[in-house]
N, C-alpha and C positions, 0 to 999 in steps of 0.2 A: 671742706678740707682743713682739717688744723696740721699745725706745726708746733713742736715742742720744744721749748728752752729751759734753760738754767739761769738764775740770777743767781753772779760769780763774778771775780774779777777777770778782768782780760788775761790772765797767766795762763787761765783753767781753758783757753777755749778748744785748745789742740788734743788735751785730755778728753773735752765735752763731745769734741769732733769723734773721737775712738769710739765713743759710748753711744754714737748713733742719736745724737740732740741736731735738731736744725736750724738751729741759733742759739746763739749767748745774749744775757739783761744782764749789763753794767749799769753801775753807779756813775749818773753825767757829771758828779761831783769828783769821781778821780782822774778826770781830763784835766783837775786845777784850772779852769779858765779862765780866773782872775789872773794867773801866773805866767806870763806868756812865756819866759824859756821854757819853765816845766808842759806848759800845754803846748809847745810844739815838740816836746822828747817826749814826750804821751801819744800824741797823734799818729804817727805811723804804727806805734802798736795795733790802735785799732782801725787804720785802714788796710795793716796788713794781715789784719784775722786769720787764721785758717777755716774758724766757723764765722759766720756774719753775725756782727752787731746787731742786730733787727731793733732790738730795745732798749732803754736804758730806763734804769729807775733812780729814785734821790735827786730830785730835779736841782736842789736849791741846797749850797751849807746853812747847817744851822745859823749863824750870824747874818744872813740876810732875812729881814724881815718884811713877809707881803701884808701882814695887816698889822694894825695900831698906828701907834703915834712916832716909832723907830723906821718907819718905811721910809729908805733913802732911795728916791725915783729914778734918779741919773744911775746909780749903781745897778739896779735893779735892772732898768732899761739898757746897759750896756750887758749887764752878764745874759739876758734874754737873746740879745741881737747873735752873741757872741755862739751863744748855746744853739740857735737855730744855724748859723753858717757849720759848727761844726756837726749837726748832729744830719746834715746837708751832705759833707762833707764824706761821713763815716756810709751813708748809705743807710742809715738808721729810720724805721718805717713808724715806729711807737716814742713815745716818752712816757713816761709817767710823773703826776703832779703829786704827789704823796707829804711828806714833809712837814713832817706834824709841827717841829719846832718853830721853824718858818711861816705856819700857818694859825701856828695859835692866837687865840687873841683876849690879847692880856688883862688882869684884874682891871678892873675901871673904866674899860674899852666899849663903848656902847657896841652888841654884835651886829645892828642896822647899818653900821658904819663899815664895821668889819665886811659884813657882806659886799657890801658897796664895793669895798679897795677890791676882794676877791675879784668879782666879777671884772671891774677896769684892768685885772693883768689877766684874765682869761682871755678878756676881747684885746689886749697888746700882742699875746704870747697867738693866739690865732693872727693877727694881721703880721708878725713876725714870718710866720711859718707855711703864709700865702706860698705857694709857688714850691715848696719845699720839699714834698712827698712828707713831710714828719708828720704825726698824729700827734696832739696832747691829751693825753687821757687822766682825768679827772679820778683820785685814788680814795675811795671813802677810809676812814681809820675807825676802828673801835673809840671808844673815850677814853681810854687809858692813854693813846698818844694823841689823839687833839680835840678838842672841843667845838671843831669847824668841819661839818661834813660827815657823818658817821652812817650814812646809808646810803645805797645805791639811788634811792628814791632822790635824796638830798643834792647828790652830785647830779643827778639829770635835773634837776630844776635850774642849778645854777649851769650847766649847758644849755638847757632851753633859752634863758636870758640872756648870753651871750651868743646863739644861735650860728654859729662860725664852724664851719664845715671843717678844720682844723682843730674843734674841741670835742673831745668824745668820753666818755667815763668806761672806768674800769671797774669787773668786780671781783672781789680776792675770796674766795674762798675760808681763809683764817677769819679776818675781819668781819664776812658776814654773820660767822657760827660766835665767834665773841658777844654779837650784838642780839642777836638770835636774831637775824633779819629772815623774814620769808624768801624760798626759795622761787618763788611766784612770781618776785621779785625783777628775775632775771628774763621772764617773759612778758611782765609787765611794761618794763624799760629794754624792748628788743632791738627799737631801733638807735639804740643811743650806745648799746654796748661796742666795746671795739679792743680791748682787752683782756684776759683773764691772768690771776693767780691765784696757785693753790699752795696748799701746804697739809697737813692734817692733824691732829688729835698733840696737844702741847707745841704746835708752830713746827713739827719736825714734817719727812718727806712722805710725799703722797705716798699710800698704800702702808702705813708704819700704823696708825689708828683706824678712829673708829667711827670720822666723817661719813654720812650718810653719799657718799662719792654718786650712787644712782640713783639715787633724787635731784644732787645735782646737775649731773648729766644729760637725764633726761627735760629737766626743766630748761639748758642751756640748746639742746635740741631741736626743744617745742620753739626754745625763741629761736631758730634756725640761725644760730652762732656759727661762724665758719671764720678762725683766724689763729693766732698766735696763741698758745698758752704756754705760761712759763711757771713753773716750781719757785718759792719764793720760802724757803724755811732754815731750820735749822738741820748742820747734816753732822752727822757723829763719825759717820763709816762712809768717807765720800765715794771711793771706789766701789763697794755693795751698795751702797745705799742709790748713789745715784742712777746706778746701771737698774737694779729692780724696780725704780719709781718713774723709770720710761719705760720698763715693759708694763709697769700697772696704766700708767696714764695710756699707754696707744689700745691698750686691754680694754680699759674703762667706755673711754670713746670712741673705741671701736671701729 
């Protein structure tokens, strides 16, 4: 059984609701959670949805840093703590760990080290989220935005190592066709998968190019995928565009 979303801000979600979406993926970074007025005049917004939260993507602002030598732990370890009560809160069933800024790691940064920190806030960010219903799903990025994690292969490794039933990897459809990653991919790593995004041809909305959509499909089938998928692109023509890229997606996947 899948379900389809929009990654949008919370304004869009009464719009996304008309359009026949069964959830909206916010950005956990416009809760302002360091900000406590602002994140409490935020918070009713999205516990009072008219579509449900289910997602959120942008785990982290750019200025907090999970790997190198700028990693401040108490900060880091409050805005997690913080991020799991409200994403608790909101009813939100996914996260996503994306974040390329946050995740890089920096000129002169041995990546054995890097690897190291990653993995110690995966195993934080799962023991946070014990008890929670949230999932953190681990986001691979092309190399163009990070140099930490560029394949689905790569994100299930470092889930395996933290092995915390609360860490799950995602795989984005843009991101894979960037890297040319095998689609085989997604059936190889079947039981680790726990999110999808798509987008298609220049990062705009599914069904707008010329992504091979039933190759992916079908390989996301063989790995008997049943969950959330969310639209993650660029939209030119929100009202057309969004409304025909949920009849192509429930089309697609049938």
């Amino acid at each position: 059984m899948y379900t389809f979303g929009w990654c949008s801000d919370i304004q869009q979600a009464e719009r996304l609701k008309g359009l026949g979406f069964d959830y909206i993926e916010c950005a956990l970074v416009s809760l302002n959670l360091e900000n406590e007025e602002e994140y409490a005049a935020k918070l009713p917004l999205f516990m009072d949805s008219p579509l449900p939260v289910s997602a959120f993507n942008i785990f982290f602002p750019g200025d907090i840093k999970v790997v190198g030598p700028e990693v401040d732990l108490e900060r880091l370890q409050r805005y997690i703590h913080k991020a799991a009560k409200a994403l608790n809160q909101i009813g939100a069933k996914t996260v996503v760990l994306g974040s390329g800024r946050s995740r890089n790691i920096p000129d002169g940064w041995e990546r054995s080290r890097s690897e190291e920190q990653f993995v110690q806030l995966l195993s934080h960010i799962g023991e946070e989220f014990a008890g929670t219903g949230v999932t953190l799903v681990i986001e691979p990025l092309n190399k163009k935005e990070s140099n930490l994690i560029n394949s689905v292969s790569e994100a299930v490794s470092f889930a395996k190592q933290v092995n915390h039933p609360s860490v799950r990897v995602l795989a984005d459809f843009y991101h894979m066709d960037e890297e040319k990653e095998s689609l085989h991919t997604l059936i190889d790593n079947k039981s680790w998968l726990h999110h999808i995004h798509l987008a298609d041809t220049g990062r705009f909305s599914p069904g707008t190019g010329q992504y091979p959509y039933d190759q992916f499909v079908a390989a996301l089938q063989t790995a008997g995928y049943e969950g959330m998928i969310s639209a993650e692109c660029t939209v030119r023509d929100p009202e057309v565009e969004q409304r025909e890229s949920l009849a192509f997606m429930k089309r697609v996947f049938g």
